[in-house]
N, C-alpha and C positions, 0 to 999 in steps of 0.2 A: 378580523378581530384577533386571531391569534397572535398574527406577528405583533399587534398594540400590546397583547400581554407580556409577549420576551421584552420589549424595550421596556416597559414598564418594573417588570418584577428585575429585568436586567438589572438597572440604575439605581433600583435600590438594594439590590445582593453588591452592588458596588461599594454603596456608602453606609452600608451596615459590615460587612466585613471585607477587609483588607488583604484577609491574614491567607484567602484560596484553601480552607483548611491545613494549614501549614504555616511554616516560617513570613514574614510580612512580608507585602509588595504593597504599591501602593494603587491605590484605583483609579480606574478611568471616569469616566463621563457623557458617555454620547454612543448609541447607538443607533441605526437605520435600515430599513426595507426599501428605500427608494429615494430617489433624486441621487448623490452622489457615492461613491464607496472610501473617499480618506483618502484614497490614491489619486485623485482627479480624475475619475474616468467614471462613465457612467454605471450606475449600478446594473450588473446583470444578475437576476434571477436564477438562472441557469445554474452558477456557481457559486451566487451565495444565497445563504437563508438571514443572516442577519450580518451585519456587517458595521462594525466601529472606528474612532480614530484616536484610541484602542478601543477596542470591546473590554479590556481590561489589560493593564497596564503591569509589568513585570518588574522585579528587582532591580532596582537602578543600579546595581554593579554587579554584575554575572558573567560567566562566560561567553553567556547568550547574549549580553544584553545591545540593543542598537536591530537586533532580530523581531520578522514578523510571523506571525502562525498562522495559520487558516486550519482551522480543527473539523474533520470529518463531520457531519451530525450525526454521530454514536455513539459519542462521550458524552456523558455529563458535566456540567460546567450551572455551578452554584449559581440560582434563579433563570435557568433557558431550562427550555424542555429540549428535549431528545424527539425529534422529529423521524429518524431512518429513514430519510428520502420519498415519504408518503405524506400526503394533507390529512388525511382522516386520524392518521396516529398521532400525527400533531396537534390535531385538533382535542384529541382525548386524552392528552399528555399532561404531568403536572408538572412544574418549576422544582427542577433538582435541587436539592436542601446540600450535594456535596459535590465537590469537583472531582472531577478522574484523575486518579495521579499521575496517569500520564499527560495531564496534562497539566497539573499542578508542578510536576517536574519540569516543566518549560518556562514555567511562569516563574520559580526561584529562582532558573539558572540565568533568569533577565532578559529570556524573548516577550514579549506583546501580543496578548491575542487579537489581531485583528477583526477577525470572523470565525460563522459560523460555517461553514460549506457544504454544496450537496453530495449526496451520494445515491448512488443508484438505490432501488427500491431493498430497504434490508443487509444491502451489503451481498445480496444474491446473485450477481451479476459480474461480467469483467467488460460490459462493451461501452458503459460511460452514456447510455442513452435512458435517462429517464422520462417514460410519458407524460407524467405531471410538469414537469419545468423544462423538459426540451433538455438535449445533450448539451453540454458546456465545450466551448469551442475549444481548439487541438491549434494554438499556433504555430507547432511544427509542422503540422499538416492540416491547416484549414479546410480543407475538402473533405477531413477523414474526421470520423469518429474517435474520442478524447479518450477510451478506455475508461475502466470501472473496475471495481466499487468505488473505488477513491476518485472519482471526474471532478468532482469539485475541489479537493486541496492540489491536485494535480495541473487542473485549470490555472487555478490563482495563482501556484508557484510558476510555472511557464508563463503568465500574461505577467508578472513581476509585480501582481496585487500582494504577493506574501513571500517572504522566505523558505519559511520551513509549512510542509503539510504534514500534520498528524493526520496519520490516518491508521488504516486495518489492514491486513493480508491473512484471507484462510484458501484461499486456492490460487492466486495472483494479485488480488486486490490491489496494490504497490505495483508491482512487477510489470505488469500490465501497461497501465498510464503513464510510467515511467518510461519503459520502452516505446509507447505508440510517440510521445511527448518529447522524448532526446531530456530527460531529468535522469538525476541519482534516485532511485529507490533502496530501501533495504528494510528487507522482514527480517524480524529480530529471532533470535531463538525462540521458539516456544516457551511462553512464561517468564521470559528472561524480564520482560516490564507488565507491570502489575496490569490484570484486565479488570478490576475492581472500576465500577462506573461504564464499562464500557459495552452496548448491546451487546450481546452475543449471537452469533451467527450457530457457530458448530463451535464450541468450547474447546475441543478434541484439536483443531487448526486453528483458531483464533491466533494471531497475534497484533501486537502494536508495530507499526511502520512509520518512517518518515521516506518523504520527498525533500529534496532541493536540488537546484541548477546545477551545483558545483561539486566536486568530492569534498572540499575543506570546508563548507558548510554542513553539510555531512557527520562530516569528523568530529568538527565542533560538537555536532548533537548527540552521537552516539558517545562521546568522551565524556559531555557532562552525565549525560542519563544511564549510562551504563557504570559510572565510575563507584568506586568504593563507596563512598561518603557523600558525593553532590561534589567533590570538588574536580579539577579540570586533570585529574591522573588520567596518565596514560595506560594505567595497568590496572586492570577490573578483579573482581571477584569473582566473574562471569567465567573469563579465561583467559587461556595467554595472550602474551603481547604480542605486538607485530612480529616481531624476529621467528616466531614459533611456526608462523605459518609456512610450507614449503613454496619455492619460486616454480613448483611443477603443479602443469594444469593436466586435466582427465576429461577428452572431448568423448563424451555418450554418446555412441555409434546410432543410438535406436530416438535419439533426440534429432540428428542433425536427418534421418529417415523423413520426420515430420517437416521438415523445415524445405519453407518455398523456394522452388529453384535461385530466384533472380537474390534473393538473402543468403543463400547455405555460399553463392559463390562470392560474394565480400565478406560473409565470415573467413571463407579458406583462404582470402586473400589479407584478409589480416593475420592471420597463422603464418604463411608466408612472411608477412612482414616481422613479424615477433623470430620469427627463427634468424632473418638477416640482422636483428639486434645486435648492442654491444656484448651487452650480458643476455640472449635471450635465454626465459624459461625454458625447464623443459615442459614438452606437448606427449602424448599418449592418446592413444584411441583406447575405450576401454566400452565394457559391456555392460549395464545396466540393469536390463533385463526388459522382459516387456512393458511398453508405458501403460497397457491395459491393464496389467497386475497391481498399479498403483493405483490409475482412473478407477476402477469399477468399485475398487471395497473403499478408496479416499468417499466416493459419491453418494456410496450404500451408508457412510458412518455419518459423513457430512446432511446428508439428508434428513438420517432420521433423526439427529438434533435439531436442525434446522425447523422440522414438525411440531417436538414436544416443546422448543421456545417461542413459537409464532403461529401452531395449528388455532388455539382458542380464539387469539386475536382473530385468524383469520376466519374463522368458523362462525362469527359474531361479524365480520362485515363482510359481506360476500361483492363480490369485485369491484372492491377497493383497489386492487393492486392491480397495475397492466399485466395483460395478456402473458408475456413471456415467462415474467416471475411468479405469475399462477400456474403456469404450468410446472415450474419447477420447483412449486410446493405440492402442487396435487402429486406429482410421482414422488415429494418427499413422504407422502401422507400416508404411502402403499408401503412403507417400507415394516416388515415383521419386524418381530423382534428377534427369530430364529438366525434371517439376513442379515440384522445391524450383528448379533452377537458371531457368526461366522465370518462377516467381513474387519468388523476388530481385529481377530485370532490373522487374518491375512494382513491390515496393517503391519501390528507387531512383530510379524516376521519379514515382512519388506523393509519396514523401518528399519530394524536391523542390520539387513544386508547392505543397506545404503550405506549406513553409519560405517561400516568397516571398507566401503569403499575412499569412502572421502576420507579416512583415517589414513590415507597413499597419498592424497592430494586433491586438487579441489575442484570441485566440477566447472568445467566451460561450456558455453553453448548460446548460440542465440535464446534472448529471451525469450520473443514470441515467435511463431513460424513466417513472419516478415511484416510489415509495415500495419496500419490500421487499416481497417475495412471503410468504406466511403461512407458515409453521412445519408446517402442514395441507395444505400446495397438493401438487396429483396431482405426480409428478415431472416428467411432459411437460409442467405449466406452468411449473414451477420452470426446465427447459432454453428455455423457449420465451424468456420473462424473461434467462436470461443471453445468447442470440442477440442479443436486443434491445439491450440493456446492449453486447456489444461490438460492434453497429456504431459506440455512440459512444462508444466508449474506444478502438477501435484508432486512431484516426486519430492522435493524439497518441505513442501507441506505435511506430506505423509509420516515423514522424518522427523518433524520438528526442527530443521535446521534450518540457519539463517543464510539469507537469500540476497545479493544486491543484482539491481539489473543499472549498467553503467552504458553513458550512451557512446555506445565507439563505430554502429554501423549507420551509413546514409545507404538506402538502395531507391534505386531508378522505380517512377510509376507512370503510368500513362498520366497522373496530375503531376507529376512533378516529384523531386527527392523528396524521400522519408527517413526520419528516423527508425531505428533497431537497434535496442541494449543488447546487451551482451552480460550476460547472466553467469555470476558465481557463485558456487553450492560451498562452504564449508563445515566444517564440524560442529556440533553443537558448543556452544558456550566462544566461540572466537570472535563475536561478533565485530571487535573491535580493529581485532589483526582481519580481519575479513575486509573492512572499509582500508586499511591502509595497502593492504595486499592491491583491492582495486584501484586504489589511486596509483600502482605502481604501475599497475598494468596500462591504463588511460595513459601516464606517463610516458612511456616505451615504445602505445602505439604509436605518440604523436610526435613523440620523438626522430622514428622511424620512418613517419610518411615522407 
């Protein structure tokens, strides 16, 4: 019954307004849960919640325009409810009266929203396995698990159902799928795109991400979305432009510690390779500090938001949510207020120290500590794998600063090659010189091989 009310209330928030709360687009017509997805292929569940041919239709002349989206379900999108990757919340959900502007900014710059796509339960997760609809398949590594919170726009953009995924990153949500995936991810500055319409997880990390295959798709979207005005500048109000960024990279000694052998050794062989370049960068080993100083108070703040925005819900349906993500609401549940206010006072001062590092240049490092975990793996290795993963995504999170994971490493598994991004930290506000920075580097490696 539900899904008959998003197609229902869908089609007509379509033909009552045009306008996305904003400047005009024009609307679509046709939405579905079943039988086909627009792309000719059958519809999966897995990765979408509702799916169009558009679900609504973008500016006919934009930057964007000729572009497909697959939007997280955390945004709001004018007549769909907001699902969070649970049936029971969707079920109690009503029809958003306004669209998210981030996702409204997609829709002027003349992308199409496709669908709607899943996400792990809350956006509380990085393994891309939800119990309700089954994990959403990993075409770079079919055998392995698609990564999360984002599995569903990350699915779609890798199966070539979508372009571009909006989605979230508050501890790798992006980073993640993009790396398990061989995609462009990038977590945007902290607040740099409005969270206004958008669930919240932990407000304090929250930000808006995109996915795509390619760096100049990429570009395209951070160009329009981050730009002055909406129009296609290359120079933001955000921060400087490409030129500003240094061609010097700062490899975390205490990151590549974390990192699984058979991955840490094709990272150092593409460092290798970057030094034999024409022009290569400079490289540095540089010090971080402990990833625990970042993990434990990132966990304690993250948590106790994560309570006072979902404890009533959940307190009001008791095991609705699978196992894993109840457990890590229950230890959000324990958190004082003593804890949350002493592990802020530690944020604030890490964040800091970060910020004055990558003010030198800009962090490198594999994204996650090597490939995805198998689709088969015991659950206690599947949690031990995402322990792992966010000592080295909070550090960027912790910061506020914006993050791309770009796919430059393949390593060896007993199923066969995997993808592994490779992951860059810049300063806050660059986001834009940060995507070109990356393209240069993908550039150089490939240049080099």
């Amino acid at each position: 019954m539900s899904q008959v009310v998003d197609i229902v209330c869908g089609v007509h928030a379509r033909i009552r307004e045009a306008d996305f709360d904003g400047p005009a687009a024009v609307a679509a017509a046709h939405a579905t849960t079943t039988g086909f997805d627009a792309v000719g292929g059958a519809f999966d569940g897995s990765v979408w919640r509702t799916v169009g041919d558009p679900l609504y239709q973008g500016a006919w002349d934009g930057p964007l325009s000729g572009l497909t989206v697959a939007v997280k379900d955390v945004f709001a999108i004018k007549g769909y409810r907001v699902g969070a990757g649970n049936p029971t919340f969707l079920d109690g959900a009503r029809p958003e009266t306004r669209t998210a502007p981030a996702v409204g900014d997609l829709l002027r710059g003349g992308a199409s929203l496709r669908g709607i796509a899943r996400t792990d339960e809350f956006a509380y997760s990085i393994a891309g396995d939800n119990v309700h609809y089954g994990p959403p398949p990993n075409p770079a590594a079919p055998w392995a698990l698609p990564g999360g919170s984002s599995s569903g726009p990350a699915a779609a953009v890798s199966l070539g159902h979508a372009d571009i995924g909006l989605a979230t990153d508050t501890a790798g949500s992006v980073r993640v799928p993009a790396s398990y995936q061989g995609l462009w991810g990038l977590r945007t500055t902290h607040d740099f795109v409005p969270r206004q319409g958008m669930l919240p997880l932990a407000q304090s990390f929250d930000t808006v991400a995109w996915l795509t295959r390619d760096g100049d798709t990429l570009r395209r979207v951070a160009d329009w979305c981050l730009s002055y005005d909406g129009s296609e500048s290359t120079e933001s109000v955000y921060g400087p432009s490409a030129e500003d960024l240094p061609w010097r990279f700062l490899v975390p000694r205490e990151a590549l510690a974390v990192v699984e052998p058979e991955t840490r050794a094709v990272f150092e062989r593409m460092l290798t390779l970057l030094a034999a370049a024409d022009e290569p960068p400079e490289v540095d080993s540089v010090s971080i500090g402990d990833l625990d100083d970042y993990a434990v108070p990132f966990r304690t703040v993250q948590g106790a938001e994560a309570w006072r925005n979902n404890g009533d819900w959940l307190r009001e349906h008791p095991g609705a949510v699978g196992p894993a993500v109840a457990e890590r609401f229950r230890a959000a549940s324990q958190v004082t207020s003593a804890e949350e206010r002493e592990a802020r006072e530690k944020v604030t001062a890490i964040a800091r120290g970060l910020a004055s590092i990558v003010a030198g240049g800009v962090l490198l490092l594999p994204t996650a500590p090597g490939p995805a975990p198998s689709r088969t793996a015991e659950p206690a290795d599947v949690d031990a794998t995402r322990l792992a993963s966010l000592r080295m995504t909070t550090p960027a999170a912790v910061a506020g600063l914006p993050s791309i994971s770009v796919p430059l490493l393949t390593v060896a598994t007993p199923d066969g090659p995997a993808p592994v991004g490779v992951c860059l930290v810049a300063p806050a506000g660059t986001d834009l010189a940060l995507v070109r920075l990356a393209q240069r580097l993908a550039a150089t490696v490939t240049r080099t091989v």
